[in-house]
C-alpha positions in Angstrom: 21.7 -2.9 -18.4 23.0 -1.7 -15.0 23.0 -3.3 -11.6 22.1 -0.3 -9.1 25.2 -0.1 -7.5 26.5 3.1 -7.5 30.0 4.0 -8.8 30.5 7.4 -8.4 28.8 10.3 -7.3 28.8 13.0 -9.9 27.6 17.2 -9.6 25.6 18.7 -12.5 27.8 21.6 -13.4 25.3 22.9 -16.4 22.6 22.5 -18.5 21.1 23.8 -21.4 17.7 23.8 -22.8 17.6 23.6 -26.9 14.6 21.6 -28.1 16.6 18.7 -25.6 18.1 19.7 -22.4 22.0 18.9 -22.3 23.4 18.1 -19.3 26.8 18.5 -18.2 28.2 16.4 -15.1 31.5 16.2 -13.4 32.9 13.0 -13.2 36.4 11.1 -11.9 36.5 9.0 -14.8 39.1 10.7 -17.2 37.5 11.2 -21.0 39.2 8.9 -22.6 37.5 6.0 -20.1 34.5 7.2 -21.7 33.0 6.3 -24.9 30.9 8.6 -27.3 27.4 6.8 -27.6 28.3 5.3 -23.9 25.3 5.0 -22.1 25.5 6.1 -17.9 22.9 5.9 -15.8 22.2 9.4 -13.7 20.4 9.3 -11.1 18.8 5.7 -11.9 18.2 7.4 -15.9 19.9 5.5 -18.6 21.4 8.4 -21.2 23.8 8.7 -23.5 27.1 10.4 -23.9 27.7 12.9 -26.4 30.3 14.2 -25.2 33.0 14.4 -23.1 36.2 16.6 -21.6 38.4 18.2 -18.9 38.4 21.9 -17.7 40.6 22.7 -15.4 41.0 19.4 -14.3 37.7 18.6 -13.9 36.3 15.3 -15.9 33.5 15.7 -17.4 30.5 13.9 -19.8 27.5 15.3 -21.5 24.3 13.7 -22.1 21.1 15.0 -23.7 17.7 14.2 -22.5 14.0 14.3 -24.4 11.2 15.9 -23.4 9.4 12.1 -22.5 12.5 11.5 -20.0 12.1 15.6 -18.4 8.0 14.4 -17.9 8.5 11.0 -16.8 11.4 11.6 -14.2 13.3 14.1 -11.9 15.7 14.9 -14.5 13.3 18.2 -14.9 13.7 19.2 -11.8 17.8 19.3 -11.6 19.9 22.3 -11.5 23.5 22.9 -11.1 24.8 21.4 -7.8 22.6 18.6 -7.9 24.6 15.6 -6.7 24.2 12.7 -9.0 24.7 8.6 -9.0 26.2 7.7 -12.1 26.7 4.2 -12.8 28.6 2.8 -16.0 26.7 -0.1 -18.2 27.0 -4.0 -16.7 29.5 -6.1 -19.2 29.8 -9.6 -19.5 31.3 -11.3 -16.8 30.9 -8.4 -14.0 29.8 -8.9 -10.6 25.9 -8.2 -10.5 26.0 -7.3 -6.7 22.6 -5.9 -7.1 19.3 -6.8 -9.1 19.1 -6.1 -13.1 18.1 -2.7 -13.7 16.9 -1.5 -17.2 17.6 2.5 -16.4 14.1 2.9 -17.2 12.1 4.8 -14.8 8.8 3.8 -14.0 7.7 6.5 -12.3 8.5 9.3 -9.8 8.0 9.0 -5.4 9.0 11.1 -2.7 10.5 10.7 0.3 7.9 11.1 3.2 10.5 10.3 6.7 13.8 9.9 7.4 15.0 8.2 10.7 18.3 7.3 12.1 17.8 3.4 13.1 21.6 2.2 14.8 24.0 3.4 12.6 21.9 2.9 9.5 19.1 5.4 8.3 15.1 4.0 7.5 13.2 5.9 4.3 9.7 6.4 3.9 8.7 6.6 0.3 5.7 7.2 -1.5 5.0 5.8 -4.6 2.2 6.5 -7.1 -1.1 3.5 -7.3 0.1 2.9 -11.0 3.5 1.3 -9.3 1.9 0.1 -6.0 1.0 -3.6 -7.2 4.6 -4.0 -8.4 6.5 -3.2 -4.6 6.5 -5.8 -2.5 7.8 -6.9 0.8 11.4 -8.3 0.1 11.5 -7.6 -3.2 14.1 -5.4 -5.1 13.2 -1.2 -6.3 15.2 1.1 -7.8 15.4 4.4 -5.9 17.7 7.1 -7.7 19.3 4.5 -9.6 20.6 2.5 -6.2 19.7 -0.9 -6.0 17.5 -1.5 -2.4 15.5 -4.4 -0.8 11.8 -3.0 0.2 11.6 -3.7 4.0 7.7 -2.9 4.4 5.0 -1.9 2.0 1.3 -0.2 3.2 -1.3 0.3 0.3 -4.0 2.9 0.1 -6.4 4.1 -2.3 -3.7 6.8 -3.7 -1.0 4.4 -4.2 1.7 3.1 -1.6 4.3 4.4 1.3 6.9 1.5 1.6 10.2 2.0 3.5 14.2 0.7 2.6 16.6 0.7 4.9 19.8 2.5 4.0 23.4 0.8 5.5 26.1 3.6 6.3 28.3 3.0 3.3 25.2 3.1 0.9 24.4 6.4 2.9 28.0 8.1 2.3 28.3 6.7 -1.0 25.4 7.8 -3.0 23.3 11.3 -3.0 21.0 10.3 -0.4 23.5 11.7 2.6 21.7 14.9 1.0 18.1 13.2 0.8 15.2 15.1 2.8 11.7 15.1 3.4 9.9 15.7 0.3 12.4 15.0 -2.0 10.9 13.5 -4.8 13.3 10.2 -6.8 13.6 8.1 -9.7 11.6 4.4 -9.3 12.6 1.6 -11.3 10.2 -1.5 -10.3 11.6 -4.6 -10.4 11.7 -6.2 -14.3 10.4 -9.8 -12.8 7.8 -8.2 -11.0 6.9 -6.1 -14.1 7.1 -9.7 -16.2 4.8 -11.1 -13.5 2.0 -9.0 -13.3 1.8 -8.8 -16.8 1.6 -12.3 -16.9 -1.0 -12.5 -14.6 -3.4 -9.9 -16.9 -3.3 -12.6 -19.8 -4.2 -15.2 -17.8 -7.1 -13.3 -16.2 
C-alpha cells in the first residue's frame, strides 16, 4: 500500500524487452536501502525490485513489468529520460499524509489544459466513462502515482474532463513540472469509492 506522496523523482535510464520489459531507474536511495522483492511504485505502478546497484555513482533499481501492466498503463509508452515518481511501500506507523493507494492503475487519462492560477498550476484531465462514476467533486484520484483532491468534475457521453489543482511544491517535486498538453497518466480511483459503487450494484 502507498499513500501518493511522492519521495523521489527517478529517470528511466534503460529498458529491455524479453517476454517482460525490465526497467532500469536511477534512484538516490543507495542499494543496500533497497530490498530484493521490494515493491516501489513508479509512476503511480506498484512493481517489484529485482534488482539493484550503483554505476558510477549512480543508484539504481530494476523492476520488470507484464504484458497486462504495458496494456493497462503508461508504462508502454516510457523511454529512457522519462522522469519518474517513485514512492517506497507505507509501513506500520507512518504518516499517511495522503489517501490509501493500492498502485493499481485503473486506467489511463490525459492531460487536456494547463494554466498557471497564483503561484499554483490548474490541470485538465480526461478520463475514460469506465472511471467517470468513480471521480467526484472533493474526493481523492491518483494521477501518476501523486495523491490529489478533484477540484471539479464535468461528465459526457465519452467519459469525464475533471481538473486538480497542483501547489508549487507538488509542482517542483514530482514529474509534472514536465507535464503538457496531451500527456497521457496513470489513474488510480479512489478504493472507497470503488467499494461504494460496487456496493451500490448489489443493492440495485
Amino acid at each position: 500500500m502507498f499513500t501518493g506522496i511522492i519521495r523521489e523523482v527517478g529517470t528511466l535510464l534503460s529498458r529491455r524487452e524479453a517476454g517482460d520489459s525490465y526497467l532500469r531507474i536511477a534512484c538516490q536511495r543507495a542499494p543496500e536501502t533497497i530490498e530484493l522483492g521490494a515493491s516501489i511504485a513508479c509512476n503511480g505502478i506498484c512493481l517489484t525490485v529485482i534488482k539493484t546497484g550503483t554505476e558510477d555513482r549512480q543508484h539504481w533499481f530494476e523492476v520488470a513489468a507484464s504484458a497486462e501492466t504495458k496494456a493497462r498503463t503508461t508504462l508502454g509508452d516510457w523511454q529512457p529520460g522519462q522522469r519518474i515518481n517513485l514512492e517506497p511501500p507505507l509501513r506500520i506507523g507512518d504518516e499517511l499524509g495522503g489517501h490509501i493507494v493500492s498502485g493499481h492503475v485503473d486506467g489511463v487519462g490525459e492531460i487536456t489544459a494547463i494554466r498557471a492560477e497564483g503561484d499554483s498550476h490548474r490541470l485538465l484531465l480526461r478520463a475514460p466513462a469506465v472511471l467517470a462514476k468513480f471521480i467526484a467533486t472533493k474526493g481523492s484520484i491518483c494521477v501518476d502515482g501523486i495523491s490529489l483532491t478533484v477540484n471539479e468534475v464535468e461528465d459526457d457521453a465519452d467519459g469525464a474532463t475533471f481538473g486538480v489543482n497542483i501547489i508549487p511544491h507538488t509542482w517542483s517535486a514530482t514529474s509534472l513540472a514536465g507535464a503538457e498538453p496531451g500527456g497521457r497518466v496513470n489513474l488510480e480511483i479512489d478504493l472507497l469509492a470503488r467499494y461504494v459503487a460496487r456496493l451500490n450494484e448489489m443493492t440495485e
